[in-house]
N, C-alpha and C positions, 0 to 999 in steps of 0.2 A: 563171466562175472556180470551181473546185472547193476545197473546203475539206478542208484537213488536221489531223491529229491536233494537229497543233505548233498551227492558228488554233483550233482550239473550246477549248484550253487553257487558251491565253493569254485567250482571252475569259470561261470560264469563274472563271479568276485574278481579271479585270479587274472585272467581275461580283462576286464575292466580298467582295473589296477594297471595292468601292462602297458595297454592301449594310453590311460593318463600319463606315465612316465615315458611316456616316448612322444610327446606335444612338440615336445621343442624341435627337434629334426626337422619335421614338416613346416615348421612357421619360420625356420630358418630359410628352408626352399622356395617357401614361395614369397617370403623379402627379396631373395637374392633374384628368384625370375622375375617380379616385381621393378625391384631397381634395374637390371639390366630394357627392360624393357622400356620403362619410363626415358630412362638415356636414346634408345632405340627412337623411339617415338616424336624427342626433343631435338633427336640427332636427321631428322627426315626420313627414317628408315634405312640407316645406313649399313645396318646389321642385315638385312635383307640377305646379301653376301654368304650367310650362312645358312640360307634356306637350301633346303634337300630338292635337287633339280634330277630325276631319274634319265638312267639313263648316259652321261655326261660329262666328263671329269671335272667342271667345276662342280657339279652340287656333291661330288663328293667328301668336304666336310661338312656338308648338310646331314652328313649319316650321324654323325658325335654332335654335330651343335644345335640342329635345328627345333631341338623340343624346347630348346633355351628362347626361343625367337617366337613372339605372337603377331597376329596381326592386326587387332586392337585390342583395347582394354576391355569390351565385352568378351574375346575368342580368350583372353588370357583369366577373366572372374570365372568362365563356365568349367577353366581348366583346373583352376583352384582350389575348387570344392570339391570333388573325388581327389583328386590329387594331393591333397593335405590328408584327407579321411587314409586312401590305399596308403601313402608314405606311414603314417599312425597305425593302420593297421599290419600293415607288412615289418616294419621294422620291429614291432613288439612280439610278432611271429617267430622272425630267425634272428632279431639281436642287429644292431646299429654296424656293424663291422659285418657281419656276411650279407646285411643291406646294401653295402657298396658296391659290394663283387656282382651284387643280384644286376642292382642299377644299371651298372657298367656294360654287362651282357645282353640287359635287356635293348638301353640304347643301340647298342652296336648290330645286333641281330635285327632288332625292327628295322635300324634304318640303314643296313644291310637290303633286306628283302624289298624296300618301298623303292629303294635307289635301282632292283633290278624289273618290277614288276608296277610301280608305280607310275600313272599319267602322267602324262609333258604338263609340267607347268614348275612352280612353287611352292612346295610343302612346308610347312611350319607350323611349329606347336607343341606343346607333350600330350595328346590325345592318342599317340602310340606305345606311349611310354605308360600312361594310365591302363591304357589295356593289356600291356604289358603285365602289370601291377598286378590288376583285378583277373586275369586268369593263372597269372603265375600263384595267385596266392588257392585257386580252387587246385589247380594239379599237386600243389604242395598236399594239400588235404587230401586229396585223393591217393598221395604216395604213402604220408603220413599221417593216419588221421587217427589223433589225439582227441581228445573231446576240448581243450581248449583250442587245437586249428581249426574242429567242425564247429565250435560256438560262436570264433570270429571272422567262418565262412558264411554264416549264416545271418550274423550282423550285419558284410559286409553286403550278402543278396538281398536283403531286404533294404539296405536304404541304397546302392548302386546297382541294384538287378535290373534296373535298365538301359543300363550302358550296353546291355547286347543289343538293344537295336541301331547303337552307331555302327554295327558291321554292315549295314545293308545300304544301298546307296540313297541320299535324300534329295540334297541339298550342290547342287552342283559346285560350287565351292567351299566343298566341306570333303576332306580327304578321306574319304571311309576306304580306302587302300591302306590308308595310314594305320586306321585303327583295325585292319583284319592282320595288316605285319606285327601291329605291336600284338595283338592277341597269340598269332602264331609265335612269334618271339618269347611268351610268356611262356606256354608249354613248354616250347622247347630248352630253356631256362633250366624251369623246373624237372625237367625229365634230366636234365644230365648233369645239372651244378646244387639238386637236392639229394 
């Protein structure tokens, strides 16, 4: 069946519409990583505690809390802006309620793999969890691809299609182990809980 001007519109409407009604989710997350950090911050970095230490058995609930945990107010703005976008675009994908289950997995899977394969130090941040996000939402597409998941896969490469070059190492204080777990976490997400 061949697709017309009038379907990718009305899908691209449909798409749009979704993405609006699903605002609030995202601006709720990132008040709440927002507030905890601002305490974090006030508190001398006492949250620290919850950074992902590979390797270790303290950093291991750094696997569930550490995307929660920045480590300043520039590492936590840069995380914001894809991260409100993926959370907006992901949850109007599969629905606010299989969003959690997604979240829940992708956490634990990324920082899973960074706690066994990740450098000695302190990881913190959700830059695993964004990647998480932004590849689980391409595998989705690629399992099911509807024309409204290929319209807000294609929104979402045009304005974060460059979050692939965080997989590559830069910035030596910059966890790009983190964001190759949370990518691989992302796939694998989507390959077996879509």
């Amino acid at each position: 069946m061949a697709l017309t001007l009038a379907d990718i519109s009305t899908a691209l409407m449909a798409t749009i519409t979704a993405i609006k009604l699903n605002m609030l989710l995202p601006a709720l997350v990132i008040a709440f990583l927002w507030c905890i950090n601002v305490i974090n911050w006030m508190g001398n970095h006492f949250l620290r505690v919850l950074a992902l230490y590979p390797r270790h058995w303290a950093g291991i609930p750094g696997i569930f809390f550490s995307p929660l945990v920045h480590a300043n107010a520039e590492h936590l703005l840069f995380n914001s802006i894809p991260l409100f976008l993926l959370i907006a675009f992901l949850s109007a994908m599969i629905g606010p309620l299989y969003f959690s289950e997604v979240s829940a997995a992708i956490v634990i899977v990324s920082g899973s793999l960074l706690w066994l394969v990740g450098r000695k130090g302190l990881h913190v941040g959700a830059s695993g969890v964004i990647m998480g996000y932004w590849t689980y939402i391409l595998a989705y597409t690629w399992r099911h691809p509807s024309l409204n998941a290929v319209i807000m896969s294609a929104i979402m490469l045009y304005y974060l299609g460059s979050l692939i070059f965080s997989l590559f190492p830069a910035e030596e204080k910059t966890s790009w182990e983190g964001h190759c777990c949370g990518a691989v976490a992302g796939i694998l997400v989507a390959h077996f809980l879509s």
